[in-house]
ZAMARGU-4260 file (C-alpha; in steps of 0.2 Angstrom, whole numbers, plus 5000, padded with zeros to 4 digits):
<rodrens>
0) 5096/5320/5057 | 5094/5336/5069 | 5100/5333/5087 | 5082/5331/5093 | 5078/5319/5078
5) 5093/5307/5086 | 5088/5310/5103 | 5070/5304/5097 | 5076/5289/5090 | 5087/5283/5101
10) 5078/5285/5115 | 5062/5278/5107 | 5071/5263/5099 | 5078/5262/5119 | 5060/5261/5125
15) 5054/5247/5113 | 5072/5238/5118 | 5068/5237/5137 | 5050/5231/5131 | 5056/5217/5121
20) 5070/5211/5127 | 5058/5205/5143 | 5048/5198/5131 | 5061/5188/5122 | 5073/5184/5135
25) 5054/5172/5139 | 5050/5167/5123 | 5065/5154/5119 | 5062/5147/5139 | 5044/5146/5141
30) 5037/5132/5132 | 5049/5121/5142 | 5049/5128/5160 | 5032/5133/5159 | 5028/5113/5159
35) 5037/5113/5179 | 5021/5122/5185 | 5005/5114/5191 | 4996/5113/5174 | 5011/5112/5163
40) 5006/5096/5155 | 4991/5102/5146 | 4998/5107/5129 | 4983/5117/5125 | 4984/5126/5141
45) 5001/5131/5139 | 5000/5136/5121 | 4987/5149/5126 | 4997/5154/5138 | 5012/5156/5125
50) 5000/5166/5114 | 4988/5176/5123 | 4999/5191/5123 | 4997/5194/5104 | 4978/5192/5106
55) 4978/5204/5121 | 4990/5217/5112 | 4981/5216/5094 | 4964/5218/5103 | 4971/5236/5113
60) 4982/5243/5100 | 4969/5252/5094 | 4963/5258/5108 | 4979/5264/5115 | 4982/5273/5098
65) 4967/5282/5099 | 4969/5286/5114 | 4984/5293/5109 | 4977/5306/5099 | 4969/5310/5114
70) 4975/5313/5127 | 4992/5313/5122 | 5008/5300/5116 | 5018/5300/5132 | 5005/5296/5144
75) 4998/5280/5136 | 5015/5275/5134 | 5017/5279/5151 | 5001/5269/5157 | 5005/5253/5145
80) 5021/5250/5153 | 5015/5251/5171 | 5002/5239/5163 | 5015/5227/5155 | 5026/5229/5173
85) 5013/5221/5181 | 5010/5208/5171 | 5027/5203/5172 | 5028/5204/5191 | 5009/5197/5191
90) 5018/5180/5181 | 5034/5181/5190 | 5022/5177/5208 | 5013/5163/5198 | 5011/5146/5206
95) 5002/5137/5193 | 4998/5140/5172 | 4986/5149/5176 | 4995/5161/5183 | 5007/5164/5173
100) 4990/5167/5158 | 4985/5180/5167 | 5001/5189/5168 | 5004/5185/5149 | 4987/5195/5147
105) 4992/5211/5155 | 5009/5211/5146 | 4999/5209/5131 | 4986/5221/5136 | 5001/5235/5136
110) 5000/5238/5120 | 5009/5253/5118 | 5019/5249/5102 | 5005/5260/5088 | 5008/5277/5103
115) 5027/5276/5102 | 5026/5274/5084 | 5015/5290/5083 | 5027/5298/5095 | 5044/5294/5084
120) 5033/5300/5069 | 5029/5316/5080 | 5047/5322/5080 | 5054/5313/5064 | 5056/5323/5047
125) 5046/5313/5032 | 5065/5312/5022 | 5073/5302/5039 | 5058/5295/5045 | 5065/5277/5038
130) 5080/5279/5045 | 5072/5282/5064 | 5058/5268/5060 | 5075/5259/5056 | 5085/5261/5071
135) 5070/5253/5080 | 5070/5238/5071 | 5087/5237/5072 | 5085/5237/5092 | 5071/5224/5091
140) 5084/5213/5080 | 5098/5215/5092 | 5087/5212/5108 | 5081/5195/5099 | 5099/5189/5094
145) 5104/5197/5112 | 5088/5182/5119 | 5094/5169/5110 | 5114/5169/5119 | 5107/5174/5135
150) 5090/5168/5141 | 5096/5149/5142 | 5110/5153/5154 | 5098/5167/5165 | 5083/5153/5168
155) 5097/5141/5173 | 5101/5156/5186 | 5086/5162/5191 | 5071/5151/5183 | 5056/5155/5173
160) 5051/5167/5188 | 5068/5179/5188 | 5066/5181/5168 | 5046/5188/5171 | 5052/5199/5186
165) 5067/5207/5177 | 5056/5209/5162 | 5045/5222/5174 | 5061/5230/5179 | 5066/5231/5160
170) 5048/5239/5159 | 5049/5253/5173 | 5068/5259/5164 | 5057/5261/5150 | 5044/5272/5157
175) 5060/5281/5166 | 5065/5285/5147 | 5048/5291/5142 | 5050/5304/5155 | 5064/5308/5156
180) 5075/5303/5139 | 5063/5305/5126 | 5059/5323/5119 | 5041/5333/5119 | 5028/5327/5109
185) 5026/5341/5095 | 5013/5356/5100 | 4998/5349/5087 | 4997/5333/5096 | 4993/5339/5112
190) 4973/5342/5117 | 4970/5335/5096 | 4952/5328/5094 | 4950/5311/5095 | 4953/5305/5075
195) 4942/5296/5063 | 4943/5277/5062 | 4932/5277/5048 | 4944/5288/5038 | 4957/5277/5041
200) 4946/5261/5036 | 4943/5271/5018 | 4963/5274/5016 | 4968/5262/5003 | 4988/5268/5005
205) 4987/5262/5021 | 4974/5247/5020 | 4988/5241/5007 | 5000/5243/5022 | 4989/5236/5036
210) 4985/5220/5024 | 5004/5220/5022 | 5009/5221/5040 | 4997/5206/5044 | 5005/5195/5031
215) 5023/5198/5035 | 5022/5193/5055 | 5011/5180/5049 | 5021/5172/5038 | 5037/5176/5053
220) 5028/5166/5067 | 5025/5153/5054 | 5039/5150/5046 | 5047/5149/5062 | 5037/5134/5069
225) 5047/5122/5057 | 5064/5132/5053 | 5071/5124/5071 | 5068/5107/5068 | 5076/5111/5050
230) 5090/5116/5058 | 5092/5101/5070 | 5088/5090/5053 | 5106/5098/5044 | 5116/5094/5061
235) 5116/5110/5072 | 5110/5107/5089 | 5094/5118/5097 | 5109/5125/5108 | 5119/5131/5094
240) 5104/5139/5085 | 5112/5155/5090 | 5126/5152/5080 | 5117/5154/5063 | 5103/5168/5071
245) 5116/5180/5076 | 5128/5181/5061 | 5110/5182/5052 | 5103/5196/5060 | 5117/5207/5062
250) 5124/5203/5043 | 5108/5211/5038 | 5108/5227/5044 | 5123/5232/5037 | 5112/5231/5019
255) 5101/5244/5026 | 5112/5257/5021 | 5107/5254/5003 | 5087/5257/5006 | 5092/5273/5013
260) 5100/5279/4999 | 5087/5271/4985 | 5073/5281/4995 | 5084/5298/4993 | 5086/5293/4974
265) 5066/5291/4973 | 5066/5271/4973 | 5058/5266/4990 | 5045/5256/4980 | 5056/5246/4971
270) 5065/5242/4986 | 5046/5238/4996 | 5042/5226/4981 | 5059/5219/4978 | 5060/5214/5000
275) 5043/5205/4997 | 5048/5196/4982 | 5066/5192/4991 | 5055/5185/5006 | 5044/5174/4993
280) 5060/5168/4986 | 5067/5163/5003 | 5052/5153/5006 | 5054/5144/4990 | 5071/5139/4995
285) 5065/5134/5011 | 5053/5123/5003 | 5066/5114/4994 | 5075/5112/5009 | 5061/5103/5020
290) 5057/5094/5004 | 5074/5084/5005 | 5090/5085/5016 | 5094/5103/5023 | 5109/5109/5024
295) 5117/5122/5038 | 5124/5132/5025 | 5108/5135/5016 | 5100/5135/5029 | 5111/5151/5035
300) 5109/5160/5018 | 5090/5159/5016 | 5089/5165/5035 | 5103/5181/5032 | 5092/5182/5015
305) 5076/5183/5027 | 5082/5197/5038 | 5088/5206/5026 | 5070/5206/5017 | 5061/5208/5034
310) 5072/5223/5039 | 5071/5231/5026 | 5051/5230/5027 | 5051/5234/5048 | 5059/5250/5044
315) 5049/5256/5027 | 5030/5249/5033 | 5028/5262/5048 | 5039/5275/5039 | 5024/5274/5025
320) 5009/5271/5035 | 5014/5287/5047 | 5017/5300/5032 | 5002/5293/5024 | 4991/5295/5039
325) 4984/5313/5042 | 4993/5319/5060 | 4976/5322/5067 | 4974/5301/5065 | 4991/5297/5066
330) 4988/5285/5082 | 4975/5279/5077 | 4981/5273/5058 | 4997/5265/5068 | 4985/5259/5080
335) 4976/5248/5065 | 4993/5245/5059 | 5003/5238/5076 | 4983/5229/5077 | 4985/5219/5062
340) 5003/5215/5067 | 4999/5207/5082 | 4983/5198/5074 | 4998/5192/5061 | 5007/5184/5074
345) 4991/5174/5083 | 4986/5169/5065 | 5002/5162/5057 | 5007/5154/5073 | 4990/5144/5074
350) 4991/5142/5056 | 5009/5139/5056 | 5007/5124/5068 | 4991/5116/5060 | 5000/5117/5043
355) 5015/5106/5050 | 5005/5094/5060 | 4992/5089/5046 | 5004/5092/5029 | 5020/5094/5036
360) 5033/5108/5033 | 5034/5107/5014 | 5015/5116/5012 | 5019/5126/5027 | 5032/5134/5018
365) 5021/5133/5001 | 5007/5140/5010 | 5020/5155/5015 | 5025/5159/4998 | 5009/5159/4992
370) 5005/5174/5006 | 5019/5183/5000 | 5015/5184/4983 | 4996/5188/4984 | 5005/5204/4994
375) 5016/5209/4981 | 5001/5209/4970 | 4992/5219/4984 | 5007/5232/4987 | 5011/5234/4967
380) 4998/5249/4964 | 5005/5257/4981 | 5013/5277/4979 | 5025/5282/4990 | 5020/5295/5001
385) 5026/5314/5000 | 5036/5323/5012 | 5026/5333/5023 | 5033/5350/5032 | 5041/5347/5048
390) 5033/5348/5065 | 5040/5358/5080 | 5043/5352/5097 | 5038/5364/5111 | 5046/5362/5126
</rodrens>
């Protein structure tokens, strides 16, 4: 990488960091301290409010990524992160569930993740683009492993309440990168027409993708509604979850070396096809274990097994989807792509919990192997993109 290729990623994987470490530092908390407010005991209520952030962010991420293409990458960024600070500080002066849904639906309705992706595209080289698309995912993994240790012992300090306001303070260090951390957007970007969403529509490379996207956070929400209580099943308390996460996560990325150098060699498909299979694989064995009695152990090795799949697929998908998509539409093809993310998450957490509760875990996790397959079918006639020339900055 160039200097200003490292100053771009790191500073970009900072931003989506600060964003999503609010956001996690909540998740692992909220279902149970959420229930202390006035409306609390209303399960439907309070699963909306758990899960309306993905509906608002998959509904604007399109919009914001257009927009992108606009009027420019840093001041959408800019604008979703004062809108996701005031959510957060909306939530953190809640008095009642309700409340606390409408601040979940400005955080969501800060959608900002297709415009930084666009942006980090921007200033990336095509032959290093995985590896800045990786460092992002490598600072999404760490801030969730980081949540996990942390955000029981910060609710016990400062509540449900402290965790959404320094979630909005998180939020404003972010835009304070943006402006002053993060490089230029390239000359081309600036004043561009807005780009054709039709033309993206017709892309096959990238409805491939898009189609892809959807079904990996699908199948992560999902999964994830029964791979806790599995854990409690093979001995390991919810307090020491952490404990198997961590070690998970962070084994994983040191494999990502090995991606990098299969997409210099020319074999970035084979490793695309071989992380969904891997993922399929996992599911199976985590069928097998809700099938009969789990083991921590196995437990562990499907989960490091999972992450390394998942990795691996975080870093390649955007990397693809950017140097397929002209740059006159970059925005708004991430924009699609970040869309059917979020809808990903909505759908396989809904689905995820309707499978469990009418079949039980075993069909979930059937259900879920199923997905990955049909999606290696659907990614086998992919081509990996080519390398386009790179893109000056302008000061």
């Amino acid at each position: 990488m160039t200097p200003m290729e490292r100053r771009a990623s790191a500073s970009l994987a900072g931003i989506f960091a600060l964003r999503m470490l609010g956001l996690f530092l909540v998740l692992p908390v909220f279902a149970l301290e959420a229930r202390k407010y006035p409306g609390g005991d209303d399960p439907a209520l309070l699963g909306l409010a758990m899960g309306i952030y993905g509906l608002t962010q998959g509904v604007l991420q399109l919009p914001f990524g257009m927009a992108s293409d606009r009027f420019g990458r840093k001041r959408v960024i800019v604008l979703g992160l004062i809108i996701f600070a005031l959510g957060s500080f909306w939530a953190a002066g809640a008095t009642d569930l309700t409340g606390l849904l409408v601040g979940r639906s400005l955080q969501g309705a800060g959608a900002v993740s297709a415009a930084v992706t666009a942006l980090l595209a921007d200033l990336t080289r095509d032959e290093v683009r995985t590896k800045a698309m990786a460092l992002v995912g490598a600072s999404i993994g760490l801030m969730f492993a980081l949540s996990l240790v942390v955000a029981p012992v910060l609710v016990a300090i400062v509540g449900l309440s402290g965790l959404f306001a320094l979630t909005g303070v998180l939020a404003l260090l972010g835009i304070a990168v943006v402006v002053w951390g993060a490089p230029p957007a390239p000359a081309q970007t600036k004043g561009q027409a807005r780009g054709s969403l039709k033309d993206v529509l017709r892309h096959a490379g990238l409805m491939r993708l898009n189609f892809g996207v959807f079904v990996l956070h699908a199948v992560q929400l999902a999964m994830w509604v029964a791979v806790p209580a599995l854990l409690v099943q093979s001995g390991l308390p919810k307090a020491a979850h952490w404990q198997v996460y961590l070690p998970a996560v962070l084994g994983s990325f040191v494999l990502m070396g090995g991606v990098f150098a299969m997409e210099r060699r020319g074999h970035l498909k084979k490793a695309f096809l071989g992380a969904i299979a891997l993922i399929a694989l996992v599911q199976v064995g985590l069928l097998v274990q809700s099938s009969g009695t789990s083991s921590v152990m196995a437990m562990a090795g499907l989960l490091f097994a999972f992450f390394c799949g998942f990795n691996v697929l975080e870093a390649t998908q955007p990397s693809m989807a950017s140097r397929m998509a002209p740059s006159a539409v970059r925005g708004t093809a991430l924009g699609v792509y970040n869309t059917l993310q979020s809808l990903g998450f909505f759908v396989g957490g809904w689905l995820g919990g309707w499978l469990v509760k009418t079949w039980g875990s075993p069909a979930l996790f059937a259900c879920c192997a199923v997905a990955m397959l049909a999606w290696w079918l659907v990614a086998l006639p992919m081509q990996t993109p080519g390398r386009a020339a790179p893109v000056q900055a302008t000061a």
